[in-house]
C-alpha positions as CSV (number, residue, x, y, z in Angstrom):
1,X,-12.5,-12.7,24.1
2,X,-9.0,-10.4,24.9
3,X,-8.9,-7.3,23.7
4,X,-6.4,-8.4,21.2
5,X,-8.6,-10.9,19.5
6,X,-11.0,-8.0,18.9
7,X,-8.8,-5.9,17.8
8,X,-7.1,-8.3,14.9
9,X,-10.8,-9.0,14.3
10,X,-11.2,-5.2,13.4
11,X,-8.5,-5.0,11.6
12,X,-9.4,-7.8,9.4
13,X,-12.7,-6.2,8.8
14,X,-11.5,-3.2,8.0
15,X,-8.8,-4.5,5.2
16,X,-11.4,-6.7,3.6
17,X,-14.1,-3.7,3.5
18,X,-12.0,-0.9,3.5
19,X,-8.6,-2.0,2.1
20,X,-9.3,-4.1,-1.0
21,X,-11.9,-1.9,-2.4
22,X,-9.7,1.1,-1.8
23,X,-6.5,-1.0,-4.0
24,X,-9.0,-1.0,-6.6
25,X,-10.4,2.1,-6.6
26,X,-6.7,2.9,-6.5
27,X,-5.9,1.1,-9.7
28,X,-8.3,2.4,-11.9
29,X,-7.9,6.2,-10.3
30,X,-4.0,5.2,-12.0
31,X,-5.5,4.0,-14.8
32,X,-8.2,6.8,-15.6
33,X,-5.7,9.3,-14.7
34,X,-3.4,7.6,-17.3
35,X,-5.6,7.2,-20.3
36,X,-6.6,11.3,-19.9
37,X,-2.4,12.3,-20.7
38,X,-2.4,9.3,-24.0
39,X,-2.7,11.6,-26.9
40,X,-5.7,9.9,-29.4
41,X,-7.5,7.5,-27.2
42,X,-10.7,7.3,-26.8
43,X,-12.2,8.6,-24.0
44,X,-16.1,7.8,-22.1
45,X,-16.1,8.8,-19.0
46,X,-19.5,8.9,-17.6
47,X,-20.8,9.6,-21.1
48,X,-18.1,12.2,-21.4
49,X,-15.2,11.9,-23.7
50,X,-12.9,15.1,-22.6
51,X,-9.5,14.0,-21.5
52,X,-10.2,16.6,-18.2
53,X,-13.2,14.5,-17.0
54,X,-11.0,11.1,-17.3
55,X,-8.0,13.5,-15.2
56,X,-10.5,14.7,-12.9
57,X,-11.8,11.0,-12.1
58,X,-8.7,9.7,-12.0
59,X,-7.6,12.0,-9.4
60,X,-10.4,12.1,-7.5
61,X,-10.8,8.4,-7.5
62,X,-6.9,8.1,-6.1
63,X,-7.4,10.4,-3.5
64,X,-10.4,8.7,-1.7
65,X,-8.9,5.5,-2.4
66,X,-5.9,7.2,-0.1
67,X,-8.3,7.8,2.6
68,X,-9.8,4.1,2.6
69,X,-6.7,2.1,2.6
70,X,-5.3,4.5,5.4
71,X,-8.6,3.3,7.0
72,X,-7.4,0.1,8.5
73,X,-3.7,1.3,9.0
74,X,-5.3,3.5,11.7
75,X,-7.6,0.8,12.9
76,X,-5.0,-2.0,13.3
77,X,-2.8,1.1,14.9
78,X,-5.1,1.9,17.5
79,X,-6.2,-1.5,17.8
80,X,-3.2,-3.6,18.3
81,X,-0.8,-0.8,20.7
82,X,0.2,-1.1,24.1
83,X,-1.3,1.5,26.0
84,X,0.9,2.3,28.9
85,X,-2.5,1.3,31.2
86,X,-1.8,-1.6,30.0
87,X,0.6,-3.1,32.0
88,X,0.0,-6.0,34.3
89,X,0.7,-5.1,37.4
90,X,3.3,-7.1,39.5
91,X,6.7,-7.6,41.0
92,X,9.5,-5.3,40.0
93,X,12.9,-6.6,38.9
94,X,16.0,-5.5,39.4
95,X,17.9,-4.0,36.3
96,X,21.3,-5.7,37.0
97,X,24.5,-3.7,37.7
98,X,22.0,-1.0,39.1
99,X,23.4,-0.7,42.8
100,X,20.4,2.0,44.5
């Protein structure tokens, strides 16, 4: 196995575990965040109904959803690049209308 078949293999792995739950703790971050600024709605967070505890969540929840869908941007970053070590060594061509 190449070393990039391992790496799109991490990158899958890290979407599916990292990515997708992090678009939905993303979504209902939004939505918690939301329903604490709607004026008369009814509230339960975690057996709480102040509007600062749904803020609070919501907030929270957005910004370690953040962190776990940057999660497999680095991984398929680091993963997939051309290091300059990388380069197969071998014959040098020309660049044409180069006359040294």
């Amino acid at each position: 196995m190449d070393k990039k078949t391992k790496g799109i293999i991490a990158t899958v792995a890290a979407v599916v575990l990292c990515g997708c739950p992090g678009l939905v703790g993303l979504c209902f971050g939004v939505l918690f965040a939301i329903a604490g600024f709607v004026p008369g709605s009814e509230i339960d967070v975690f057996g709480s109904s102040d509007p600062g505890a749904a803020i609070t969540t919501g907030i929270v929840s957005i910004c370690v959803s953040i962190i776990f869908i940057a999660i497999p941007i680095v991984v398929g970053f680091l993963m997939l690049r051309k290091k300059p070590g990388d380069v197969i060594e071998g014959e040098v061509e020309p660049i044409p209308g180069d006359d040294l």
